[in-house]
Structure formats: structure tokens, C-alpha cells
C-alpha positions as CSV (number, residue, x, y, z in Angstrom):
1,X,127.1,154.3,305.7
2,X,128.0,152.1,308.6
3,X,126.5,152.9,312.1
4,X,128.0,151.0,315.4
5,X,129.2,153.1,318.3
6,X,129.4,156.6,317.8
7,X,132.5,157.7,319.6
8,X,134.4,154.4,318.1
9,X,133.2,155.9,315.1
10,X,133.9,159.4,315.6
11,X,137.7,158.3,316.3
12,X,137.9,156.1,313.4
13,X,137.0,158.6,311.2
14,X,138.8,161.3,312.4
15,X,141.9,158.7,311.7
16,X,140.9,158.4,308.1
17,X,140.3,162.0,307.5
18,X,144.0,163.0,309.1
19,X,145.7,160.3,307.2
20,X,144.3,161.6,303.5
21,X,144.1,165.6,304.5
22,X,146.9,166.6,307.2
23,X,145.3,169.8,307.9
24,X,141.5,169.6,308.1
25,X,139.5,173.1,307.1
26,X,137.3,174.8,309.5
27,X,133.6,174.2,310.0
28,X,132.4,176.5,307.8
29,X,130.1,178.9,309.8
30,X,126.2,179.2,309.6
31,X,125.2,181.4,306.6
32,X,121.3,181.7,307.1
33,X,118.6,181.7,309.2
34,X,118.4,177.8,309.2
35,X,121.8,177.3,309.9
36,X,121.6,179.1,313.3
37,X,118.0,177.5,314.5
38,X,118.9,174.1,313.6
39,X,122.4,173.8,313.9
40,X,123.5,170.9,315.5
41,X,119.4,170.5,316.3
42,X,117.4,167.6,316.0
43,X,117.8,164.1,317.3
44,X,118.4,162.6,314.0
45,X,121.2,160.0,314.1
46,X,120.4,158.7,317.3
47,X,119.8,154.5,317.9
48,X,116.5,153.6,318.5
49,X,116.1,150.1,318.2
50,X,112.1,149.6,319.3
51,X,109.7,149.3,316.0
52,X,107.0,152.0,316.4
53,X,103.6,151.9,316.5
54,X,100.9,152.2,316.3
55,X,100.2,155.7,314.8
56,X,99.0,158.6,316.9
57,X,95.8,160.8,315.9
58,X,97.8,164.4,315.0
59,X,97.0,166.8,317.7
60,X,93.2,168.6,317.1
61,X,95.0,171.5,318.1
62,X,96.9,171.6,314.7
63,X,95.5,173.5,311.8
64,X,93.4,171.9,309.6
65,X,94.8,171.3,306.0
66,X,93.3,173.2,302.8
67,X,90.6,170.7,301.0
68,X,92.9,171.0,297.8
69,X,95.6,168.0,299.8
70,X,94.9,164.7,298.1
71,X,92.3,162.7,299.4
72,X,95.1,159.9,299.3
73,X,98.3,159.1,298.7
74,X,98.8,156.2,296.8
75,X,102.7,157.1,295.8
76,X,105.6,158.7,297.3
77,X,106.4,161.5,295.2
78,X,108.7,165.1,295.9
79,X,105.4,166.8,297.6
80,X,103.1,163.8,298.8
81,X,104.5,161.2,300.9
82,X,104.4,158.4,303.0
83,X,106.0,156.1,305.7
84,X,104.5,152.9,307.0
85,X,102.2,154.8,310.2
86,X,102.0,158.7,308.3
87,X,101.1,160.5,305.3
88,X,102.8,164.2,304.3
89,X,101.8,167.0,301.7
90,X,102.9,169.9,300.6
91,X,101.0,173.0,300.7
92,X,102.2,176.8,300.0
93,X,105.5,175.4,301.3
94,X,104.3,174.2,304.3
95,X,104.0,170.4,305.7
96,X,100.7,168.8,306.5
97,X,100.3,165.3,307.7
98,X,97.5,162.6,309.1
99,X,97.5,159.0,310.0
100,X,98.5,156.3,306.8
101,X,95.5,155.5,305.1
102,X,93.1,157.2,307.4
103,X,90.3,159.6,306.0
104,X,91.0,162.0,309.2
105,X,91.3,165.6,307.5
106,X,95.1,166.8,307.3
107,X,96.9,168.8,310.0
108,X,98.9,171.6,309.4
109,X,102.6,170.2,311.3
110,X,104.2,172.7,313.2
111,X,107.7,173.8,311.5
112,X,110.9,175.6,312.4
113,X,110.2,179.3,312.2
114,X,112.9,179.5,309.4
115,X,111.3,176.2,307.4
116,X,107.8,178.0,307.5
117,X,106.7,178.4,304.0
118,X,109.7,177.4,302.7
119,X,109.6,173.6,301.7
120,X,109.6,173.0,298.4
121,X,110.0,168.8,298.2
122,X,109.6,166.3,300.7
123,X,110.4,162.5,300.7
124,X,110.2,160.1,304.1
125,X,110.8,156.1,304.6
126,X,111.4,155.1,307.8
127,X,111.7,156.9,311.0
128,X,113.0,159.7,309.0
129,X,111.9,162.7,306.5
130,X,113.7,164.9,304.3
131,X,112.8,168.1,303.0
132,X,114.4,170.6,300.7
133,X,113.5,174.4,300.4
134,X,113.9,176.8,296.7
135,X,117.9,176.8,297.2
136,X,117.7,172.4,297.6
137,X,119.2,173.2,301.1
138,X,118.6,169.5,302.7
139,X,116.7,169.0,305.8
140,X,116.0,166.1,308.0
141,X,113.0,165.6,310.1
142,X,113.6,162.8,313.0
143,X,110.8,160.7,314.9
144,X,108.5,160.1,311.5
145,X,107.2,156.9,312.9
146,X,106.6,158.3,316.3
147,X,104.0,160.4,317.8
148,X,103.7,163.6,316.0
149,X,105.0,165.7,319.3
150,X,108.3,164.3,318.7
151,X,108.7,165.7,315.0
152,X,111.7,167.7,315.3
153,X,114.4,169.4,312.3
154,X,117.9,169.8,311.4
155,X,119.8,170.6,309.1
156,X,122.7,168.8,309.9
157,X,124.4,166.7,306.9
158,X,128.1,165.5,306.5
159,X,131.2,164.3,308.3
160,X,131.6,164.0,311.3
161,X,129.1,161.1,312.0
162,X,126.2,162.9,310.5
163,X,127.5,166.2,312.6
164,X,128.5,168.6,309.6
165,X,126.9,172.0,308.9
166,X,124.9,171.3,306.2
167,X,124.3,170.4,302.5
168,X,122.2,171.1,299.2
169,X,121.6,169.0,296.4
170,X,123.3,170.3,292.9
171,X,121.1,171.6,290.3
172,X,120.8,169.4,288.0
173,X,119.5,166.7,289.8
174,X,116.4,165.3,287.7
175,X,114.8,163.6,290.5
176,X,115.3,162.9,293.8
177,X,114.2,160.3,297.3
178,X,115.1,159.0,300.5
179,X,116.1,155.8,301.9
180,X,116.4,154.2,305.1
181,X,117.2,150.8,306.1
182,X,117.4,150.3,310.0
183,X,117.3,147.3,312.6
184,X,114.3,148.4,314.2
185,X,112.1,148.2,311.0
186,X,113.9,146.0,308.5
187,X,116.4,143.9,310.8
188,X,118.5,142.6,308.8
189,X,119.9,142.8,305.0
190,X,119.4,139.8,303.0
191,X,122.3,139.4,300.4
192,X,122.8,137.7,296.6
193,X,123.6,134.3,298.5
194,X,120.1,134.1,300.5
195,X,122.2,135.1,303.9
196,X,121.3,137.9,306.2
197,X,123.6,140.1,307.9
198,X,122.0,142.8,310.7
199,X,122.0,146.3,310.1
200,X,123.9,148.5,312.1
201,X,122.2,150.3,315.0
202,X,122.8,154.0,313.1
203,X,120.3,152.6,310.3
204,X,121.6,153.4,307.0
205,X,119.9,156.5,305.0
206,X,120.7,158.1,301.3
207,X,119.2,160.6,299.2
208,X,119.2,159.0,296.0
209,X,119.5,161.4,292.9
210,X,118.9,161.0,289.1
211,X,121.4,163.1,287.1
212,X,123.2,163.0,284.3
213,X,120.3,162.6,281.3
214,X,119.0,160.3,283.8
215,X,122.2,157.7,283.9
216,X,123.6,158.8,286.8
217,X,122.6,157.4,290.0
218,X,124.2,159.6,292.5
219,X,123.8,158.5,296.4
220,X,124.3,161.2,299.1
221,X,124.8,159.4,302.8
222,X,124.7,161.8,305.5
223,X,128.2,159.9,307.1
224,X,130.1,160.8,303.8
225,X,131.6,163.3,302.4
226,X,129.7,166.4,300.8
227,X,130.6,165.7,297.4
228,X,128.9,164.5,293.9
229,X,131.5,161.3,294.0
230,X,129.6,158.7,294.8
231,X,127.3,156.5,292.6
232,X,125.5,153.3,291.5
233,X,126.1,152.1,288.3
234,X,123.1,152.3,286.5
235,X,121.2,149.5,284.1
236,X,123.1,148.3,281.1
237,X,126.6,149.4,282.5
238,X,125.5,152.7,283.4
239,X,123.8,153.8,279.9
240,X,120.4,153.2,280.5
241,X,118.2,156.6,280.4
242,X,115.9,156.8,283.5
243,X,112.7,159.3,284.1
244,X,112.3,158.8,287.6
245,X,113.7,157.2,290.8
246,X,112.2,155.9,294.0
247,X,114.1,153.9,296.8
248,X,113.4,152.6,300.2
249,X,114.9,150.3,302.7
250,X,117.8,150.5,300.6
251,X,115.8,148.7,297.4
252,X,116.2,151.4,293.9
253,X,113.4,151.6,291.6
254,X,113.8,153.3,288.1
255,X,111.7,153.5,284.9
256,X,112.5,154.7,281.2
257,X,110.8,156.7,278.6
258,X,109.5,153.9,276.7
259,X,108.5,151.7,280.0
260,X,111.4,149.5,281.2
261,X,111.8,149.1,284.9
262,X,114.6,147.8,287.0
263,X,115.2,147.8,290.8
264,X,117.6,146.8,292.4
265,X,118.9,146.5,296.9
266,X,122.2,148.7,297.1
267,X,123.7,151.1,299.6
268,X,126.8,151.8,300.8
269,X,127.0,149.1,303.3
270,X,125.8,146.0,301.5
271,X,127.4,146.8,298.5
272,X,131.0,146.5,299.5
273,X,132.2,150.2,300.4
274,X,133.1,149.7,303.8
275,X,135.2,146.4,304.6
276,X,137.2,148.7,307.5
277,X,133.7,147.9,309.3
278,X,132.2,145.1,307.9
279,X,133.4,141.6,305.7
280,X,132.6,140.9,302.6
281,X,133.6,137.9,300.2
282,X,133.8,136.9,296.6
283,X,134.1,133.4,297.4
284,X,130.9,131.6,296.8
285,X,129.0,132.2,299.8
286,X,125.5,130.0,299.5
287,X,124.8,127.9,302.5
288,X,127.2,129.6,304.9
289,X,124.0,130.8,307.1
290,X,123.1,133.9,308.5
291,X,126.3,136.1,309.6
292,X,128.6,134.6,306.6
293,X,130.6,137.4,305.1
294,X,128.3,139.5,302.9
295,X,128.3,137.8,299.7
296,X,130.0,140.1,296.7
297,X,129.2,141.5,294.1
298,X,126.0,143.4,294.9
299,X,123.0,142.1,293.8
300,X,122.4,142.8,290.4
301,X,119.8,145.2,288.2
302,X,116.7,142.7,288.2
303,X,114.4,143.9,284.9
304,X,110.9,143.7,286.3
305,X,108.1,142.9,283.4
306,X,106.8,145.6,281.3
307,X,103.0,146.9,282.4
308,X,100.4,145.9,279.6
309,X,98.8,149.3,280.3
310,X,99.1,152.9,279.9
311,X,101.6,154.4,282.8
312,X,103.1,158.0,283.2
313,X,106.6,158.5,285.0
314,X,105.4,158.4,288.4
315,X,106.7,155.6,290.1
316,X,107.1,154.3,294.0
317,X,108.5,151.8,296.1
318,X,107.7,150.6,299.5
319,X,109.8,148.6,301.6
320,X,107.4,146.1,303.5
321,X,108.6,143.8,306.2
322,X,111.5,142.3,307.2
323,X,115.0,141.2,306.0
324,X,115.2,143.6,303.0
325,X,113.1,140.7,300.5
326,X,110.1,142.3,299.7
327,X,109.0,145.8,298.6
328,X,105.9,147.1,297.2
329,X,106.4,149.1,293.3
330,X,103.6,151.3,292.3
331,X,103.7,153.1,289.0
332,X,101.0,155.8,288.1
333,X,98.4,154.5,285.2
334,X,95.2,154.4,283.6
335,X,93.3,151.1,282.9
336,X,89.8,151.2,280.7
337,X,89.6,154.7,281.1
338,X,90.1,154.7,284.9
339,X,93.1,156.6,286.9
340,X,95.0,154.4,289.5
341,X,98.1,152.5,289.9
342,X,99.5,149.5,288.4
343,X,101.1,147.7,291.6
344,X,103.2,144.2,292.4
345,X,105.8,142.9,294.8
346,X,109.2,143.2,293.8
347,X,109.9,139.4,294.7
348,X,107.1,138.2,292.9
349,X,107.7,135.9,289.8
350,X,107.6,137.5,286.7
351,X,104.5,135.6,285.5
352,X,102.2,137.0,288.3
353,X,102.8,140.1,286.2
354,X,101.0,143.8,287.8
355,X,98.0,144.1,289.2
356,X,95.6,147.6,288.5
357,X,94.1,149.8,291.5
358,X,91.5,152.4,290.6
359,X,92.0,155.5,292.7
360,X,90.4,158.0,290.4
361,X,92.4,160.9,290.9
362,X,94.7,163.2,288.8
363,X,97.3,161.3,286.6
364,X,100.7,163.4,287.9
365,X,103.4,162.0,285.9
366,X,104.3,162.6,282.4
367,X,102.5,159.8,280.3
368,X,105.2,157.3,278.7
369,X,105.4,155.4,275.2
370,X,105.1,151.6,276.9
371,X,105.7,149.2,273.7
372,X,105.2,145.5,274.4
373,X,108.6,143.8,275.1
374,X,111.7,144.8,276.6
375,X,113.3,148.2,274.9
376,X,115.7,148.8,277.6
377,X,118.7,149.2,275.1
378,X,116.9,151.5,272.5
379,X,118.3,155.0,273.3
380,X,121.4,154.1,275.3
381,X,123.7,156.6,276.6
382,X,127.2,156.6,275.7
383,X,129.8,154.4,277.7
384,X,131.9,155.6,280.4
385,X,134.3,152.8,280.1
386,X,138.0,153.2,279.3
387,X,140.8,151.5,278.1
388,X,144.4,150.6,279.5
389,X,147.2,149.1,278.5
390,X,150.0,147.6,280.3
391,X,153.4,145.7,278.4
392,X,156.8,144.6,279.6
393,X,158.5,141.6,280.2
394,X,156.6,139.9,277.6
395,X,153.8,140.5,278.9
396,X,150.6,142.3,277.1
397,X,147.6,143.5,279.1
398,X,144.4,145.2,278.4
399,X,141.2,145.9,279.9
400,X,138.8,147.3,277.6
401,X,136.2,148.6,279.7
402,X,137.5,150.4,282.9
403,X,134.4,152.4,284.3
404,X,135.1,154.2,288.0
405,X,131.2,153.4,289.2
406,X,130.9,150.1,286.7
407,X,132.1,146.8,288.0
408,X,133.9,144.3,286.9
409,X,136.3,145.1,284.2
410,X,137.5,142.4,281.8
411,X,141.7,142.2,281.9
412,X,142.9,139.8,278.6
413,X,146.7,139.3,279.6
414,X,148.9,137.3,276.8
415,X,152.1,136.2,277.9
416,X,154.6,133.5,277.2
417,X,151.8,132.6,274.0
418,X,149.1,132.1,276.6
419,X,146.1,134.1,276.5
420,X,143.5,134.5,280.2
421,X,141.1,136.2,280.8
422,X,141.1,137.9,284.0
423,X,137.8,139.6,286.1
424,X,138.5,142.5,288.1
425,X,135.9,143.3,290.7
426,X,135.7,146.6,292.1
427,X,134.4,149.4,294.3
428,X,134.7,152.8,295.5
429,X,136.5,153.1,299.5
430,X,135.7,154.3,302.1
431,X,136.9,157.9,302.5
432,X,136.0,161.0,304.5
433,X,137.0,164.0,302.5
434,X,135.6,165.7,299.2
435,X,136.7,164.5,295.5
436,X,135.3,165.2,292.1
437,X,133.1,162.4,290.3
438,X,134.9,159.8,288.2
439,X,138.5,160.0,287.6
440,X,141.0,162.8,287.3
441,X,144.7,163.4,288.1
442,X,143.8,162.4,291.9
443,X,144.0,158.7,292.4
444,X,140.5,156.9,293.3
445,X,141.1,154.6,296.0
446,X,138.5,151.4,295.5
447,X,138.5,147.7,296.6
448,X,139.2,144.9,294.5
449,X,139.5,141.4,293.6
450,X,141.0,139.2,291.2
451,X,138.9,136.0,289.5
452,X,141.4,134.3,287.2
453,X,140.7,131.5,284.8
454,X,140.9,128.6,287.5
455,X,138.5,129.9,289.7
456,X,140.9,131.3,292.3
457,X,139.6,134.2,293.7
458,X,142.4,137.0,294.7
459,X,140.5,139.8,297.7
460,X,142.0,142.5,299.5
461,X,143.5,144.0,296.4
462,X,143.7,147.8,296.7
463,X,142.5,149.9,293.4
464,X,144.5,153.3,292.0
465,X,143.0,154.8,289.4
466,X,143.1,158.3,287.6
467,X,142.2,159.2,284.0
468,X,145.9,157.9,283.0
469,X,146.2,155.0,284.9
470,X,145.4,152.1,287.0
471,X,147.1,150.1,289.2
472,X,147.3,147.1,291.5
473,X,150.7,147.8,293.5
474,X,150.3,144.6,295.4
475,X,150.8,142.7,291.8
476,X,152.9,145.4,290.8
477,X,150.1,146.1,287.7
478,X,150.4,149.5,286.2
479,X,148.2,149.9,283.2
480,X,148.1,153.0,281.0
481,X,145.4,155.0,279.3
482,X,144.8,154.0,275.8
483,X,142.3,156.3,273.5
């Protein structure tokens, strides 16, 4: 989510959460040991605008790491990872880290005495780490670009301004990751008309989570509220099955049973969430230069080429310098009886195809079926789309495929013998207090905009929508839920 100045922030949020809730609930109170060492704790969420480096040695007063911690880590998975200066494992819960790359022997990293065995997953890009225990409690480790002395903990998640009192991720989530786009490291975003636009000072960070049978692409931003309502739509209108996830700097990897790979640059900012703080457009926006309004809609799913190899479900992407272009994907193989990683840029033309890199460790992904060609639409989920009908004055209207995370929707309106066809962009709002996912009685607020026929583009259009309805109220458009 957006990050300027705090206190503007702090007051424009407490803004929007009086005008949706009139009386806001207590902070709920600290209900473990965690919630009373590392509540508020932690400098996370504080602007630092210097790139770091390079890394530090890890004190030689740290604990040596057990000999079974890998000898490298090549991907970042849920118990090895890895920013640009650091590598972190996982060992009997606790956290154990040395310089990226290096062949120094690991160092046992000094935790919160409530975090102390406890860590069960851990995922870092950036400046930043996250770790979850048993019960998916979410914790945040600050400074992970920085010397290792400055490592600190909190468990401090949700509105306001990344100040709330903590969250855990549901259940059923299949897979999980972190990303974090920031103006030290990345700079800028660069958006689907070539322009950048520079990142807020408060960086932008999600977890990113694989639910649903794998089609749902759930996004949890620290800023927002601590709820299961926000989400990508997923490859092929939200139907494709994915295995695994991996993000950073903003830029989603995924991969399927039988292969198929898309990535694709989204978060809340870029995408078009949050024109109370930033400006976005619809209007063609190609040679308009750097600071243009961010060009709408988001960048779209890119299919990357299939892997003429063997590959398991272990997957990984690396931001890699700046502007938000280029990213490093990494998916776990074997290639004439070797072990490695089949690698390649995520900018890279299609032809240049992947490259293989023999590590000779254990394979620790499930192996996949990889057939030749793309066999992204075998096995596709059901649709989330709905219809809705709207009639009077002689007037028909229907959009066929209404999906709350899925944008556009088609609109055919006949009237007066005419028949146009009407696109209707849009996306979830900006809002700062808990809602189910998808659509129910409650109306879902989103942003839209109208592309009729002629090429006129209508923006600034406001969005209703429940299960029974959507409107448009400044076109007076009312449609009704058709089954």
C-alpha cells in the first residue's frame, strides 16, 4: 500500500476508517507471549532511503550452524532464503544466516526469547524478512540488508499505518512469500506504457498466498485491513490451477501441475487500488515520459516458455536492479541426470528460452508432468464470473462475466435497435476496515471506467457491487443478478 508521510497518512486513514465504521472497536489486547515482547517493537515501517551494502561478516560470537544447513541456497523457499547481501535457514525452529553466496559456515541469529524455537517458515526480499511460527502468527524482521546487529522483530501487522496488533495467515493457504518493492533498492516502478513512476518512501511489502485449489491469489499488505478480501486475479480469468508462488519487488511467479508458468508485476499501488494517493489513467499513456499517470490496466499475465527438462514445483524469483524490469526465475530441475536449476530473466525474449545450473543437491519440490507446448487451459477451475441484467426504458443490458477480483467485464447494451459493446474496467478501493472475499449482501466499493465503442474512455466511475447487484450511480446503471 501507499507510503508518503506518516502522520498525513495516519490522519487520512483515520478519515476513511470513521466514514465506513462510526464507532471503531478496541485494539484488541496481547494474547501471548509474542504479543507483549514485540508489541509495537521493531523498527519495521520506517523510511530509509540509502541502498545497503555491502554485507557484514555475522558476528564470530554467534553460534555456529548444524552441518545439516544447505551448502547453498539457490531458491527462496518457506525454510531457506535469501535477499540480495544474506542467506537464512531454518533449523529446529530457529533462524541461521551468513553472507549471500559466501562459503562462511552459518551463524545461529539471535531471536526474541518468545520466537526461540518457534519459526516454522521464513521468506525475505528486500530490507525485510517474515517469519511465521506453528499457529502462522506473522512476524516481521526489519534491517535484512543491514549489518546483522540491527536484526530486530515485531509482530506488528494491520491498520493503523502498519501499527495493528498482529495477524496470522488462514489455514488453508497452499503456499506462501514476501514482497517488497522500495525506493532505496528498486527506485522506481516501470508501468505497461514503458513510464516510471517512484515508489513511495514506506516501500511497498505483501505476503502473497496461494489458496483456493491454487486459483486464488490472495495479497496481505501490512497498511490494509486484516482480512482474506483482497486478491489478484489469477491466469486465464482466475481459473488457472497453480502449485507454488514466489514474488519479489512486486513481480508474481507461479507454475502448474503440468509446467506452465506465468509472472506477472502487481501490487496494490501499481495496480490501481489507491487513486486517493496516487493517479492513474486509461487513456493511452505511451510517450508521456516518466511521472505520466500510471498507465491502467495493470500489466498483464505474461506466459513464460515451457522448460525442455524435468522440473519439480519449486520455483523462485529474484528482483534484480532497478525500475521493476528485470527479475531473475529459478525453477528446481534435473538435466542429464544432474540436480540444479533451470534459470532465465523474466524480460528475456522467449527465444533465449532457460538456461540449466548444476548444483547437485537434493531435488525439494514435488516433480511435475512438463509436456511440450502450452497446457495452461487443461484442468481449469470453474469461473467466478456472474451475470447481470439491467432493462427499462428500452433499454437491455447485460454483462456476462462480472468477477469481483477479474477485470474488465464485457456490458452488450441494445437500445433504440442499436447494439455496443461496452468495457468496464475495474478494481477493488481503497478501504481500511474488514470484509469477507468476493461479494455478499455488503456492497464492494471498486474503481472503474467506461471504454465505449468510439474510443472514449469514461474514469472516475465509482463501482457497487453485491451478489444481487451492480451499479454505476453516476450513470444511474443498476444491473441485477441473473442465474
Amino acid at each position: 500500500m501507499i507510503r508518503r508521510g506518516n502522520r498525513g497518512w495516519a490522519l487520512v486513514l483515520a478519515g476513511l476508517v470513521a466514514a465506513a465504521a462510526p464507532v471503531a472497536a478496541p485494539a484488541a489486547e496481547p494474547t501471548d507471549r509474542c504479543s507483549g515482547e514485540l508489541l509495537p517493537g521493531g523498527t519495521v515501517n520506517t523510511p530509509d532511503p540509502v541502498r545497503s551494502g555491502p554485507a557484514s561478516p555475522l558476528p564470530a560470537s554467534w553460534d555456529a550452524g548444524p552441518r545439516s544447513l544447505p551448502r547453498r541456497v539457490s531458491l527462496r523457499g518457506a525454510t531457506a532464503t535469501y535477499n540480495r547481501l544474506y542467506e537464512f535457514a531454518l533449523a529446529d525452529g530457529d533462524l541461521f544466516a551468513r553472507r549471500r553466496g559466501s562459503e562462511e559456515r552459518w551463524r545461529r541469529a539471535p531471536l526474541p526469547d518468545c520466537l526461540e524455537g518457534r519459526l516454522r517458515g521464513i521468506s525475505a526480499d528486500d530490507d525485510e524478512m517474515v517469519g511465521l511460527d506453528r499457529d502462522r502468527n506473522v512476524y516481521t524482521m526489519d534491517n535484512a540488508l543491514k549489518h546483522p546487529r540491527l536484526w530486530n522483530w515485531s509482530k506488528r501487522w494491520g491498520p493503523p499505518v502498519w501499527n495493528g496488533d498482529g495477524f496470522a495467515l488462514p489455514a488453508n493457504t497452499k503456499a506462501w512469500t514476501w514482497s517488497v518493492i522500495s525506493p532505496a533498492e528498486d527506485g522506481t516502478w516501470t508501468d505497461p506504457a514503458g513510464n516510471r513512476y517512484p515508489v513511495g518512501e514506506y516501500k511497498v511489502s505483501h505476503i502473497w498466498g496461494l489458496r483456493g485449489g491454487g486459483r486464488r491469489l490472495t495479497f496481505w499488505d501490512p497498511w490494509l485491513p486484516r482480512d482474506n478480501s483482497y486478491e489478484m486475479c489469477g491466469p486465464h480469468d482466475g481459473r488457472f490451477r497453480s502449485v507454488n508462488l514466489s514474488a519479489s519487488g512486486s513481480r508474481v511467479f507461479v507454475i502448474g501441475r503440468r509446467g506452465d508458468m506465468f509472472t506477472r508485476l502487481y501490487d496494490f499501488d501499481i495496480s490501481g487500488h489507491d487513486p486517493v494517493f496516487f493517479t492513474y489513467s486509461y487513456e493511452d499513456q505511451r510517450g508521456g515520459g516518466d511521472g505520466s499517470p500510471i498507465q491502467l490496466p495493470a500489466e498483464p499475465w505474461t506466459r513464460q516458455p515451457k522448460i525442455d527438462g524435468r522440473i519439480t514445483s519449486a520455483i523462485s524469483v529474484e528482483k534484480r536492479g532497478r525500475d521493476a524490469v528485470h527479475a531473475t526465475l529459478r525453477v528446481e530441475g534435473r538435466r542429464r541426470g544432474r540436480t540444479g536449476y533451470w534459470q532465465r530473466d523474466v524480460a528475456a525474449p522467449r527465444e533465449r528460452g532457460w538456461s540449466f545450473h548444476r548444483t547437485g543437491g537434493p531435488l525439494e519440490g514435488e516433480p511435475l508432468r512438463n509436456p511440450s507446448g502450452n497446457t495452461s487451459r487443461r484442468g481449469l477451475g470453474p469461473s467466478e464470473d456472474m451475470r447481470f441484467v439491467m432493462r427499462g426504458g428500452g433499454t437491455r443490458a447485460v454483462i456476462d462475466d462480472f468477477n469481483a477480483y477479474c477485470s474488465p467485464a464485457r456490458i452488450e447494451i441494445r437500445e433504440d435497435g442499436r447494439v455496443r459493446r461496452v468495457t468496464l474496467h475495474h478494481v477493488d478501493g481503497l478501504r481500511q476496515v474488514e470484509r469477507a472475499r468476493g461479494l455478499d449482501d455488503e456492497p464492494r466499493q471498486q474503481y472503474g471506467a467506461l471504454e465505449w465503442p468510439s474510443g472514449r474512455i469514461e474514469e472516475g466511475l465509482q463501482v457497487l457491487a453485491t451478489r444481487d447487484e451492480v451499479k454505476i450511480p453516476a450513470l444511474g446503471w443498476s444491473f441485477e443478478r441473473r442465474r
